[in-house]
C-alpha positions in Angstrom: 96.7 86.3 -13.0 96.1 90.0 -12.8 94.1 90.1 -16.3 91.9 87.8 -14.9 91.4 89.6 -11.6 90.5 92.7 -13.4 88.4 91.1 -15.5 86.4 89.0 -12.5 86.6 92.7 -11.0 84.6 94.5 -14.1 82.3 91.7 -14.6 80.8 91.9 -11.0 80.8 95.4 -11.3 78.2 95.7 -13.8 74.6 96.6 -12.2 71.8 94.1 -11.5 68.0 95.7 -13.2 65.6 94.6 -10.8 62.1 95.9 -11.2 58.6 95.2 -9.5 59.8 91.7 -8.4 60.9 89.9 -4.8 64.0 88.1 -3.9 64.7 85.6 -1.3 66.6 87.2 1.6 69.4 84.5 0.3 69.4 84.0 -2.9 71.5 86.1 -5.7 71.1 87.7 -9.2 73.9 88.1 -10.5 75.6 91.1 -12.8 74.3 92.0 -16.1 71.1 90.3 -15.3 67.1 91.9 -15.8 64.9 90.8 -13.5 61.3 92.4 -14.1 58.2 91.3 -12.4 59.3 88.4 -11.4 60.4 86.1 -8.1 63.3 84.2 -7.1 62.4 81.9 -4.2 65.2 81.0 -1.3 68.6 79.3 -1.8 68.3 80.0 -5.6 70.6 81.8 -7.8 70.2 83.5 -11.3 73.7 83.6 -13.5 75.3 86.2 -15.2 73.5 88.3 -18.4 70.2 86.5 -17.6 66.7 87.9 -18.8 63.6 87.0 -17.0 60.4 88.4 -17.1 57.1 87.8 -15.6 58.5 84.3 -13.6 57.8 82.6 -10.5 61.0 80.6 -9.1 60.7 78.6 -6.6 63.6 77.3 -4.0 66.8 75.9 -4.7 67.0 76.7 -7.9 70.1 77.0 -10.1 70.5 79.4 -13.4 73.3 79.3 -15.0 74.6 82.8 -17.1 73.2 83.5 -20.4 69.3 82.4 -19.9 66.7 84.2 -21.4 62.6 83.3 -19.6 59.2 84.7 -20.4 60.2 87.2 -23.1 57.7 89.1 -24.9 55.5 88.3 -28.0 54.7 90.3 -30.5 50.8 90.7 -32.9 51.5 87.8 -35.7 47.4 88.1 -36.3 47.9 91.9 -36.6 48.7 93.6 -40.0 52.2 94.2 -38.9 54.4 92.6 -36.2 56.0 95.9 -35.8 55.9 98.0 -31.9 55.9 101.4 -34.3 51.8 100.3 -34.2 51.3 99.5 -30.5 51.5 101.8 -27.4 53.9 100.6 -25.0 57.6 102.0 -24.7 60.2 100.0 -26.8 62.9 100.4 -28.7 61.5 102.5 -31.9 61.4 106.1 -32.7 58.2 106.5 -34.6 55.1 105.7 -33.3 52.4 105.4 -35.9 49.3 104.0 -33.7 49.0 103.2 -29.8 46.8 99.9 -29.9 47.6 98.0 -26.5 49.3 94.7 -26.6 51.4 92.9 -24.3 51.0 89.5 -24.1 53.8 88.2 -21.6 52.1 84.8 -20.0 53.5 84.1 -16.3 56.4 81.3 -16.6 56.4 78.9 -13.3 60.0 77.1 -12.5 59.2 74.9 -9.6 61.7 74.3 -6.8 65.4 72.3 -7.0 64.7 73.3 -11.2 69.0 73.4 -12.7 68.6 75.4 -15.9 72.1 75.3 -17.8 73.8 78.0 -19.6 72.4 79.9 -22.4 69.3 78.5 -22.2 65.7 80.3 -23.8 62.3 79.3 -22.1 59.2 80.4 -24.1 56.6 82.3 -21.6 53.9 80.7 -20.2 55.8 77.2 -19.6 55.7 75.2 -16.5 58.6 73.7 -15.0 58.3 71.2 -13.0 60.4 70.1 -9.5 63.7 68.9 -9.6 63.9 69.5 -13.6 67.2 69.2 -15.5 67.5 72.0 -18.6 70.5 71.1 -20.4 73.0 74.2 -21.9 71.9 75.9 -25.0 68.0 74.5 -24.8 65.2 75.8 -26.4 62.3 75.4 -24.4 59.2 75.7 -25.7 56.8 73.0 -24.0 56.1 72.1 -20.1 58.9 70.2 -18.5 57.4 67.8 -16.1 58.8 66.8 -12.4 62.3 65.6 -12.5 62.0 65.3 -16.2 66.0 66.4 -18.1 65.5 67.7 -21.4 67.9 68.8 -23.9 68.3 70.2 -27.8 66.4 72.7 -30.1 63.7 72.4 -29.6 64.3 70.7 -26.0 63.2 67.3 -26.3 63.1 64.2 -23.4 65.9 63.0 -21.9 65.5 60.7 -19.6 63.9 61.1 -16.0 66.6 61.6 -13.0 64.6 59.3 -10.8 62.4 55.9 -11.3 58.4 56.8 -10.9 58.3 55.3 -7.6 61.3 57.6 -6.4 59.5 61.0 -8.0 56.4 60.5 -6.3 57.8 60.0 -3.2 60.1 62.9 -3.6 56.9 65.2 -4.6 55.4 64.1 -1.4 58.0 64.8 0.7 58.7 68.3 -0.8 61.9 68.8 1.0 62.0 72.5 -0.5 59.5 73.4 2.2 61.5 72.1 5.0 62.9 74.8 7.4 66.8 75.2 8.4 66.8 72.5 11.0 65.1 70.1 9.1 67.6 70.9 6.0 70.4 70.0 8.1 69.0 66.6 9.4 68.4 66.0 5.8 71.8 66.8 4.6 73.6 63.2 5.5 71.1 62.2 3.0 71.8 64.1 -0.1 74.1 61.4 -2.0 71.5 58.8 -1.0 67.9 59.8 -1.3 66.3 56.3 -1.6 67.5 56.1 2.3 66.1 59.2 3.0 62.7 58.4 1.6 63.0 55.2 3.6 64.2 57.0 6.6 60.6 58.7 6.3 58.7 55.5 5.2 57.6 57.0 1.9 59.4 54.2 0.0 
């Protein structure tokens, strides 16, 4: 019991790198993690040892530990791959010429997105709401509404909702709801076919 206290103690003592980027009053990033120009909407968490970079996240969003999103590419139609040519601070010595590249594409998680653990997400993709990222995916194409994909490269799953069901769920964009309204919804959350009935969108 006490090994594991001390080691729950030095894991959450680690620092969080935060830079250029906003986080919902309520939501948390949590040790180890890099967060560089990027936003975490409300009620959303980021895992431990996570890298993101140049990402818009929506609300209610869950990332587990281990996730990497929106790293950074490097020249393939250059002579040489290598940041010893290009001007930006990295982790070389030499530099040898300064030519500018840096080619990080935004990334855009929409809201109620699960990403599991040790997951990599290519810059530039689009998640859509209410997505399902299973552990260990490689993501390197959009992910549509409600759409679970899994595997290396992450492939189609299955949907977590009939069409019908999706498109009412889009439309009634419970993310956006405010506190009151989330807690008249929350008898609902096991059930949302009666919820989107209870509204008349089904």
């Amino acid at each position: 019991m006490l090994r594991y206290l001390i080691n729950r103690v030095l894991k959450k003592s680690r620092l969080v790198a935060v830079r250029n980027s906003s986080i919902g009053f309520d939501s948390k990033i949590e040790s180890g993690s890099t967060f560089i120009d990027s936003h975490l909407g409300r009620h959303s968490f980021v895992g431990y040892d996570c890298n993101i970079n140049n990402t818009q996240i929506d609300s209610f969003c869950s990332i587990a530990s281990n996730v990497n999103i929106g790293g950074a590419a490097h020249p393939m139609q250059y002579l040489s791959t290598s940041p010893v040519f290009l001007s930006h601070r990295d982790s070389v010595k030499v530099k040898y010429a300064r030519h500018e590249f840096k080619h990080i594409p935004k990334t855009e998680i929409g809201s109620d997105v699960w990403i599991g653990q040790g997951v990599f997400i290519k810059s530039g993709i689009k998640i859509g709401h209410g997505a399902v990222i299973g552990m260990g995916a490689v993501v390197t194409k959009n992910v549509a509404a409600y759409e679970v994909v899994a595997g290396n490269p992450a492939k189609h799953v299955r949907y977590r909702f009939n069409e019908d069901i999706v498109t009412a769920l889009l439309q009634l964009s419970w993310w956006n709801f405010d506190d009151k309204e989330l807690k008249d919804i929350g008898p609902y959350i096991k059930d949302p076919v009666a919820l989107l009935r209870s509204r008349g969108l089904l």
